[in-house]
C-alpha positions in Angstrom: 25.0 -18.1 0.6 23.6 -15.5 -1.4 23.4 -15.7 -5.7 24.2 -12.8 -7.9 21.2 -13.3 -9.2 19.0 -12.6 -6.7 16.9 -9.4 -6.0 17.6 -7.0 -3.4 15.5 -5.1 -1.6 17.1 -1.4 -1.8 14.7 0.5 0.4 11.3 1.0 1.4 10.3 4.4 1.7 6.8 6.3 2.7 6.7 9.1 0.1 3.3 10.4 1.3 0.3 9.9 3.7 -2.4 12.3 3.7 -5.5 11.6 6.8 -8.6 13.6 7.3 -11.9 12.7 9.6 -15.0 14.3 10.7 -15.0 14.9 14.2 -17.7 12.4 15.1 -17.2 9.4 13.5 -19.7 6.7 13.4 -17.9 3.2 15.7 -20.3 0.8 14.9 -19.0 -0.9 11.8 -22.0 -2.5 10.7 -22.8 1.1 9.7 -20.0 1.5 7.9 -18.6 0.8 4.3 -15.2 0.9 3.3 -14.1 1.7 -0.4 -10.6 0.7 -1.1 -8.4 1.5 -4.1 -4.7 0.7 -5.1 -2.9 1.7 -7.5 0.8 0.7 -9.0 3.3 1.9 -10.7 6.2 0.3 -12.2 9.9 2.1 -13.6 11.7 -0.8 -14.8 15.8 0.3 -15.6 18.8 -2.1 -16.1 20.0 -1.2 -12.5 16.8 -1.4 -10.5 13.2 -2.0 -10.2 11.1 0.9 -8.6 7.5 0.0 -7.6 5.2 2.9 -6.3 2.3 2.1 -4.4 -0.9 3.8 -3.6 -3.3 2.8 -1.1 -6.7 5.4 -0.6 -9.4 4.4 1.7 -12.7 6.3 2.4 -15.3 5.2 5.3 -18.5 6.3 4.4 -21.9 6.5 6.5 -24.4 3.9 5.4 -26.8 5.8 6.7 -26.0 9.8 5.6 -23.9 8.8 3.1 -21.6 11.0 4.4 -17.6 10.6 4.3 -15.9 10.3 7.6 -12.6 8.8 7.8 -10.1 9.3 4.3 -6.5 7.9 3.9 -4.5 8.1 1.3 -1.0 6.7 1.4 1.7 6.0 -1.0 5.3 3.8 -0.6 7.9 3.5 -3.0 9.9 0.2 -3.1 13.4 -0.3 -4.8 15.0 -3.3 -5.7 18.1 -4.3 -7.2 17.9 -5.6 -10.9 19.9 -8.7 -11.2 21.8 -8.3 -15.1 20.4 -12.0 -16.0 16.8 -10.4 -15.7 15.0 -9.9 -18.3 12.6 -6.9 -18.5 9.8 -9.1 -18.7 10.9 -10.7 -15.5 11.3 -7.4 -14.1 7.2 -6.4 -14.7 5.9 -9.3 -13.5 8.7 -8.6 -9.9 7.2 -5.1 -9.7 3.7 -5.8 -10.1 3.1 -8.9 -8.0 6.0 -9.5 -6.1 7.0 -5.9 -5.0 3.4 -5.3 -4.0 3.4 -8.2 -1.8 6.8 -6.7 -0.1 4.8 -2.9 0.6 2.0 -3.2 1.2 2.4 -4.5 5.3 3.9 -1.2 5.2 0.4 0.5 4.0 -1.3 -2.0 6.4 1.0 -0.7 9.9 0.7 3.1 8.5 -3.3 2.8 8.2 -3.5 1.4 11.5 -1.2 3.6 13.0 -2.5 7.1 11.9 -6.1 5.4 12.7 -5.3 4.4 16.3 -3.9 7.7 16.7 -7.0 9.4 15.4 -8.5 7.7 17.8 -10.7 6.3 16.0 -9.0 2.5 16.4 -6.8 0.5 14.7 -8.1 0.0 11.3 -6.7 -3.1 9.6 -6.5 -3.3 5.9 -7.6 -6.4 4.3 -4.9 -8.8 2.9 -4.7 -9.2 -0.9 -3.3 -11.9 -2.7 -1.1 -10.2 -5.4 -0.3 -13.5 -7.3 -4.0 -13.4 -8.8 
């Protein structure tokens, strides 16, 4: 049985994904390092939450330095905002929770656009947005 209190996941929705590689890319990940940023944003209203969040990852060449593999993609999650809420609630929903929600969708589009880069699957690692 569902409570009117609870919050609803609206939709999910990739609102951008951008991919670019050299043409010969280095396999051997030992030779490889992997910088990762996120970054979220929150719009908090009485009749939703809206979290936005951005994922860009760059594969650089230990040895040339030398960027080969870039990603940078972006989801937006909407929620419902249950009236009882208050917007303190709300912040901590769309910056810990809502994260947690996305980003396996980040995670399936990396590996995705990678695999058919053919480059391979790469796998983004998981993150523990409770911290």
């Amino acid at each position: 049985m569902e409570k009117k209190n609870d919050i609803r996941v609206i939709g999910i929705i990739l609102s951008e994904a951008t991919f670019k590689r050299i043409p010969n890319v280095t396999f051997e990940e030992k030779l490889i390092e992997n910088k990762l940023n996120n970054n979220i944003g929150i719009n908090i209203r009485q009749d939703g939450i809206t979290t936005i969040f951005k994922v860009d990852l760059k594969r650089i060449n230990k040895e040339n330095k030398k960027e080969e593999v870039s990603f940078s993609v972006t989801y937006v999650g909407m929620f419902s905002r249950p009236t009882e809420m208050t917007d303190d609630e709300c912040k901590i929903f769309a910056k810990k929770d809502a994260p947690a929600i996305i980003y396996p969708y980040i995670r399936e589009t990396v590996s995705a656009m990678s695999l058919k880069a053919g480059i391979g699957p790469i796998s983004l690692p998981i993150i523990n947005f409770k911290k």
